[in-house]
C-alpha positions in Angstrom: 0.0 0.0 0.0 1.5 3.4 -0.7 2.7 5.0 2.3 -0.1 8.3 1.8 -2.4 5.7 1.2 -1.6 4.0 4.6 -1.3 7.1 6.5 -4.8 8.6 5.4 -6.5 5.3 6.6 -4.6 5.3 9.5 -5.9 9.2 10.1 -9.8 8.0 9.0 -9.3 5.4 11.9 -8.1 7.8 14.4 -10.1 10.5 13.2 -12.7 9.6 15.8 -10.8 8.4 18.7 -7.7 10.1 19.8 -6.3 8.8 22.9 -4.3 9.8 25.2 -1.3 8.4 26.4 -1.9 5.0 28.2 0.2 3.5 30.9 3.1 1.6 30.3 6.4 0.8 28.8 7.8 2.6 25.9 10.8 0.6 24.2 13.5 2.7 22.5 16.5 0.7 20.7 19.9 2.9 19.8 23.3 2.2 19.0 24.9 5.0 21.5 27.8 5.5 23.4 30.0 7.0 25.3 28.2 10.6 25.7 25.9 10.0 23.5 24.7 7.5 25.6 24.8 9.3 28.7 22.9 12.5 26.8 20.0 10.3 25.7 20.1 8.9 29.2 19.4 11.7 30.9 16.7 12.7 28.0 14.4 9.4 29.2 15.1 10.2 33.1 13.7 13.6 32.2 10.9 12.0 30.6 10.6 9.6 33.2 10.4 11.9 36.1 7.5 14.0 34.3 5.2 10.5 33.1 5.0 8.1 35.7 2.5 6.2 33.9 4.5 6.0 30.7 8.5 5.1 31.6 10.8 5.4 28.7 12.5 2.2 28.7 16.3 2.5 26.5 18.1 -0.4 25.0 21.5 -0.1 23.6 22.2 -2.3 20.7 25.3 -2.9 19.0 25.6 -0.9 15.6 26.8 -3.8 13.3 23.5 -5.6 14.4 21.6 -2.8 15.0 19.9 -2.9 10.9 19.4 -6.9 11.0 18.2 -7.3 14.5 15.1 -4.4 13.2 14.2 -6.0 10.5 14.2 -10.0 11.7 12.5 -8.5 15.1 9.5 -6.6 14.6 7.9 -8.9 11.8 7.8 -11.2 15.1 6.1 -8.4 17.5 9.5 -9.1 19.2 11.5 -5.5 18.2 10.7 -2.1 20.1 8.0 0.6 20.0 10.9 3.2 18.6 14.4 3.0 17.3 17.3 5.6 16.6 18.7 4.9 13.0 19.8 6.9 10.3 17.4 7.6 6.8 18.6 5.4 4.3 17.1 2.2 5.1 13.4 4.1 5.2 12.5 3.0 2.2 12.9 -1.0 2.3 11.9 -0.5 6.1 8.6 1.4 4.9 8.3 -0.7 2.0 8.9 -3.6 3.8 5.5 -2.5 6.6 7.9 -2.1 9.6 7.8 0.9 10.5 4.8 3.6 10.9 4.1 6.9 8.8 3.8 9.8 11.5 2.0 12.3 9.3 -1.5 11.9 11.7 0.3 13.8 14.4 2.8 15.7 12.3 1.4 19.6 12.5 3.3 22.2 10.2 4.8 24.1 13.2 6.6 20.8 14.7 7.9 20.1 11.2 9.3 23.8 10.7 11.2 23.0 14.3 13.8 20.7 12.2 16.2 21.7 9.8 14.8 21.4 6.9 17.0 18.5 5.2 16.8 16.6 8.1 12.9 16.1 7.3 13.2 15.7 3.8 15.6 12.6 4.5 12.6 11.0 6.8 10.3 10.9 4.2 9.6 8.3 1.8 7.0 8.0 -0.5 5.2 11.2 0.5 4.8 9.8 4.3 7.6 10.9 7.2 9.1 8.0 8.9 10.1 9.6 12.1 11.1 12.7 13.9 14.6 13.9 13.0 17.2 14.0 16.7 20.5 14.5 14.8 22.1 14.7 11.6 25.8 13.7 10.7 28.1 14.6 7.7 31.9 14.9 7.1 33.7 18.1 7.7 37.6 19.1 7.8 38.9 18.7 11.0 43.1 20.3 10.8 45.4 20.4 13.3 46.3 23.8 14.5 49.6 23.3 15.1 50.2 22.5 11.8 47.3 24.1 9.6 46.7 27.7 10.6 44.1 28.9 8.3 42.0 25.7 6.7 41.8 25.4 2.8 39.4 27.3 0.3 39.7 24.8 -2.2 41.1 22.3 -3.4 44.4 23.6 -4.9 45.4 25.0 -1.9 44.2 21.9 0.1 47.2 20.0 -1.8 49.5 22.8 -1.7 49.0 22.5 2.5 49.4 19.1 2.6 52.4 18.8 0.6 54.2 21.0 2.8 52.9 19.2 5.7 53.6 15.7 4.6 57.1 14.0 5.3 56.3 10.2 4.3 59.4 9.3 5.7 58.5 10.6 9.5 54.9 8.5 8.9 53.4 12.6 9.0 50.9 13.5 6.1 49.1 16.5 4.9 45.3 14.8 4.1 44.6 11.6 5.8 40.5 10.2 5.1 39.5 7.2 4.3 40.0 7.3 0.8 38.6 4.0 -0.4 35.4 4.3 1.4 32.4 5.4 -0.9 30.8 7.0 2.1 33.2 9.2 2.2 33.9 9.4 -1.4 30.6 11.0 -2.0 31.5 14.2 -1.0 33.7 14.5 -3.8 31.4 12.8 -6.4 28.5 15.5 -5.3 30.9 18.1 -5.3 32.0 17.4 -9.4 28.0 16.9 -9.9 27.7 13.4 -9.6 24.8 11.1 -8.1 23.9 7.5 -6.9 20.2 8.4 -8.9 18.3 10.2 -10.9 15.1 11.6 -10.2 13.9 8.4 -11.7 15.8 6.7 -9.4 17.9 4.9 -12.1 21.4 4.2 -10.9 23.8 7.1 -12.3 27.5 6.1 -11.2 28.9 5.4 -14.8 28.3 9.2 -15.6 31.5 10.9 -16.5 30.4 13.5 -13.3 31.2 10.6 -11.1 34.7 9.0 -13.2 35.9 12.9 -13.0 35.6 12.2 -9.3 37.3 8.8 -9.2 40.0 10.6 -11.4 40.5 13.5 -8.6 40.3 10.8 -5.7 42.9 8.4 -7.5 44.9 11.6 -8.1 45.2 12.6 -4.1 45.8 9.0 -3.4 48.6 8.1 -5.9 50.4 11.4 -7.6 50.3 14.2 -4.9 52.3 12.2 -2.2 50.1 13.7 0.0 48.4 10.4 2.0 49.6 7.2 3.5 48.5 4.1 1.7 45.1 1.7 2.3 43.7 3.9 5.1 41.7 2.9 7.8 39.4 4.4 10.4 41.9 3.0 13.1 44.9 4.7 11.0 42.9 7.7 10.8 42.3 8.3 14.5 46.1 7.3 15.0 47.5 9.8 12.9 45.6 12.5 14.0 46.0 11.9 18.0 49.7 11.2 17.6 50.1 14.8 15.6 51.3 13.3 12.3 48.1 13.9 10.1 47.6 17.6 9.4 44.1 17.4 8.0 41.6 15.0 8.4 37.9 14.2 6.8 35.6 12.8 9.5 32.1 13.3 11.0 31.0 15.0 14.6 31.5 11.1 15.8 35.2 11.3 15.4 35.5 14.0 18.7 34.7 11.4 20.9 37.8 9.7 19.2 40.1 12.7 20.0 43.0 12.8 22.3 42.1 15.8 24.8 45.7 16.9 23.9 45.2 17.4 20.3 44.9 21.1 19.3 42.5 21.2 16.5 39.2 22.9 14.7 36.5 22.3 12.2 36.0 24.0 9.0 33.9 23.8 5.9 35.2 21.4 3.3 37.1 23.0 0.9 35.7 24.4 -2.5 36.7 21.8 -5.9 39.1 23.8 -8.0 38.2 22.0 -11.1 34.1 22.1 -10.4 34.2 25.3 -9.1 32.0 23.5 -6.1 32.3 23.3 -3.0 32.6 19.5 -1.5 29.5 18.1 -1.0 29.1 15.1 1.3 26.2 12.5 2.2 24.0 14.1 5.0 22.5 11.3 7.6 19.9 12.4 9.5 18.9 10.0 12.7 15.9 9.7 12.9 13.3 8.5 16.5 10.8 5.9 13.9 8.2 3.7 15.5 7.6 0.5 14.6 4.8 -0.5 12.5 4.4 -3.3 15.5 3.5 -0.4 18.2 0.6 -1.2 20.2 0.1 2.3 21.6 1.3 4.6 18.6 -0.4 8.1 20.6 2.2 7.4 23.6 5.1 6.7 21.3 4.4 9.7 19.2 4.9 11.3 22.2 7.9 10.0 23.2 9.4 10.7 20.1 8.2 14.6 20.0 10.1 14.7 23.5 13.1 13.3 21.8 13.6 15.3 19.5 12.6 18.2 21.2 14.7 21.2 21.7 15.1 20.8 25.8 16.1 17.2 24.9 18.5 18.5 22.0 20.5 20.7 24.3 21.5 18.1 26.7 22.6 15.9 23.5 24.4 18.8 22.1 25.6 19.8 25.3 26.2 16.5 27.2 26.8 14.3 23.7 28.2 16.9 21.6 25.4 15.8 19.1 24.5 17.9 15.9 21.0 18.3 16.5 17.9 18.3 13.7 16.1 20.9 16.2 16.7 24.7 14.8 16.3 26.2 18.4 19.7 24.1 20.1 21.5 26.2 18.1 20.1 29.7 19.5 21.1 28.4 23.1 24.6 30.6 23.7 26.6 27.9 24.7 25.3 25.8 22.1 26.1 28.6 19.7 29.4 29.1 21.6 30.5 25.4 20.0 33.0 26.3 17.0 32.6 22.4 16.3 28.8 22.0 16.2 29.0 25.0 14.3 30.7 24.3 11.5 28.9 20.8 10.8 25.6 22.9 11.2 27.6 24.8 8.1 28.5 22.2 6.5 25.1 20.6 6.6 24.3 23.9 4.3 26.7 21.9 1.0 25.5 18.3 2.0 22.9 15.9 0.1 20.7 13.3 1.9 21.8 10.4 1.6 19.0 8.4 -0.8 16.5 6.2 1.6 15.4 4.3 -1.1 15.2 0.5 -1.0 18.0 0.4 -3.9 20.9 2.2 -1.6 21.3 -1.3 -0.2 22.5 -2.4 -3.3 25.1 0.6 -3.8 27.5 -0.4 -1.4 28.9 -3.1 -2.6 29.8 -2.7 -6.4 30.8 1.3 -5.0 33.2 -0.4 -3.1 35.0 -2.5 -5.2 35.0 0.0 -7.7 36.8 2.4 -5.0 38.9 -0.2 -4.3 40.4 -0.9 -7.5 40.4 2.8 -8.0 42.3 3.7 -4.6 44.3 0.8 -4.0 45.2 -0.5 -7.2 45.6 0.6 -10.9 42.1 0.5 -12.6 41.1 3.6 -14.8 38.1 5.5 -13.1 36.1 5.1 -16.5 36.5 1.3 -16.0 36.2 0.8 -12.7 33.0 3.1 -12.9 31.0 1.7 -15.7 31.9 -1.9 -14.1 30.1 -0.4 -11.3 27.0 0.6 -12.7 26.7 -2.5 -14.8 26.3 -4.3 -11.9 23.8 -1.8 -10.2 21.6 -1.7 -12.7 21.6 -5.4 -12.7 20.9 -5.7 -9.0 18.3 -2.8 -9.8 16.1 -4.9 -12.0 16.6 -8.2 -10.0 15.1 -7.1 -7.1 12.7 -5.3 -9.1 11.6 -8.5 -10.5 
């Protein structure tokens, strides 16, 4: 049934009854830690203390399992009433009847509380799948011992580097994780490229997104700029031990930070050969109830308080979470946060990350094309239209 579709009937139902929140337990799954964890603790005592008759009731899962463990549990009535989890598995969840359009209790002035591409990523099919809490991206995090003033673009981004790079000390100027199509995307938006069409046909062999490859296998191979196979480990090392000038890493990788590292966050740089500024995936997290819910009124609730902008400022605050909520951010110590700052800027050059059902099917041909892109010697044409080959052929399969 079309999501719309589902939600209208679901409104007809409701239209006549409209209860209020019942007593009992209110199950949230999320894949927090550290802060995080502790922010979105103290969120559910807060509820807690106000609703007696309704106790928030939070259960960390691990992230690998986090996607699996949804979608094998609440066909079975066995999952929880809502789960934190990023936008692009929406669409199979939605398509899939697991989860629950919220557009019944959705007024215009609780929408216009989000930033706006946060909301836009929750919604599938003309139906919103949740209240936006948070919303990540990639950013330039430099080390301001070594980087004074960040990059505008790209030329100078290289020139930087260069100067900051001594291969044979183990230090580098631009340290990312090269091969990783997650963050690859920044670039690939940034030279015009994207995983769809407004059709929703896959678009990776364009020469927008080879262009890309080209520039990435460039950095990686002739500027002498990176160490070679990165990984998110490597990354972190580098960084905390003061051998990687710049970095490209999400508001997670603070929690990864030595409190010894000097360092800020800046806009990624502008693409000298686009004339475009860097333009990664945006994630927005998203508080979506199961389709499973037996009391959908009281988990609405829940997930308006949330998401709301008390609850935001002890995430941004306690967690040092980029919030979805536009009013965190008028809060002067909230405002005060260079960091949370810049992602809020950077969230200005991003692009949601597709929540259709067919993203699932990106990431693996994206990342052996990166792969023999990165880490070995395959032209980007090649490698590319290799890659879309077998996209479109996973396309139509599971179209079939």
């Amino acid at each position: 049934m079309n999501a719309l579709v589902k939600s209208l009937c679901l409104t007809a139902a409701l239209m006549t009854v409209a209860p209020e929140v019942q007593a009992g337990t209110v199950v949230v799954w999320h894949a927090y830690r550290g802060k995080e964890n502790e922010a979105l603790q103290k969120v559910a005592d807060a509820w807690n203390t106000k609703n007696p008759g309704t106790k928030v009731e939070l259960l960390q899962i691990p992230y690998d399992a986090f996607a699996d463990k949804v979608t094998a549990s609440i066909p079975r009535g066995k999952g929880p009433d809502l789960f934190i989890f990023a936008q692009d598995r929406v669409g199979d969840w939605a398509a899939s009847g697991l989860i629950e359009p919220v557009d019944f209790w959705l007024t215009d002035d609780l929408k216009k509380g989000y930033l706006p591409p946060t909301m836009d990523a929750l919604t599938y099919d003309d139906a919103v799948y949740g209240l936006p809490i948070a919303f990540k991206t990639v950013a330039l995090y430099y080390n301001t011992n070594l980087i004074k003033t960040p990059p505008a673009n790209t030329d100078e981004l290289i020139a930087m580097a260069k100067k900051a790079t001594d291969a044979k000390k183990g230090t580098f100027g631009l340290v990312y994780e090269n091969a990783n199509f997650y963050f690859h995307a920044a670039w690939m938006q940034g030279f015009g490229g994207r995983v769809f069409d407004k059709a929703g046909k896959p678009t990776l062999g364009e020469q927008s997104v080879i262009d890309s490859m080209a520039f990435a296998q460039d950095l990686a191979k002739n500027q002498g700029i990176m160490p070679q196979e990165v990984s998110s480990t490597l990354v972190t090392t580098l960084f905390n031990k003061g051998q990687a000038a710049m970095v490209i890493n999400g508001p997670w990788f603070m929690a990864e930070l030595d409190k010894n590292v000097p360092f800020k966050v800046a806009l990624l740089p502008m693409i000298t050969k686009a004339n475009k500024r860097a333009t990664p995936f945006l994630t927005a997290e998203g508080v979506i109830m199961s389709a499973k819910t037996p009391d959908k009124k009281a988990a609405f609730e829940v997930m308006k308080h949330l998401t709301s902008v008390e609850s935001g400022k002890i995430m941004a605050s306690v967690g040092r979470q980029t919030s979805a909520r536009k009013e965190v951010y008028d809060d002067p110590a909230i405002a005060k946060d260079e960091v949370l700052s810049a992602f809020r800027e950077q969230l200005k050059s991003s692009v949601p990350m597709p929540n259709v059902p067919a993203m699932r099917m990106v990431w693996s041909p994206a990342t052996t094309a990166m792969n023999k892109v990165i880490n070995g010697s395959t032209p980007p044409a090649e490698a590319m239209k290799a890659c879309q080959t077998e996209l479109e052929g996973l396309v139509k399969g599971a179209r079939r």
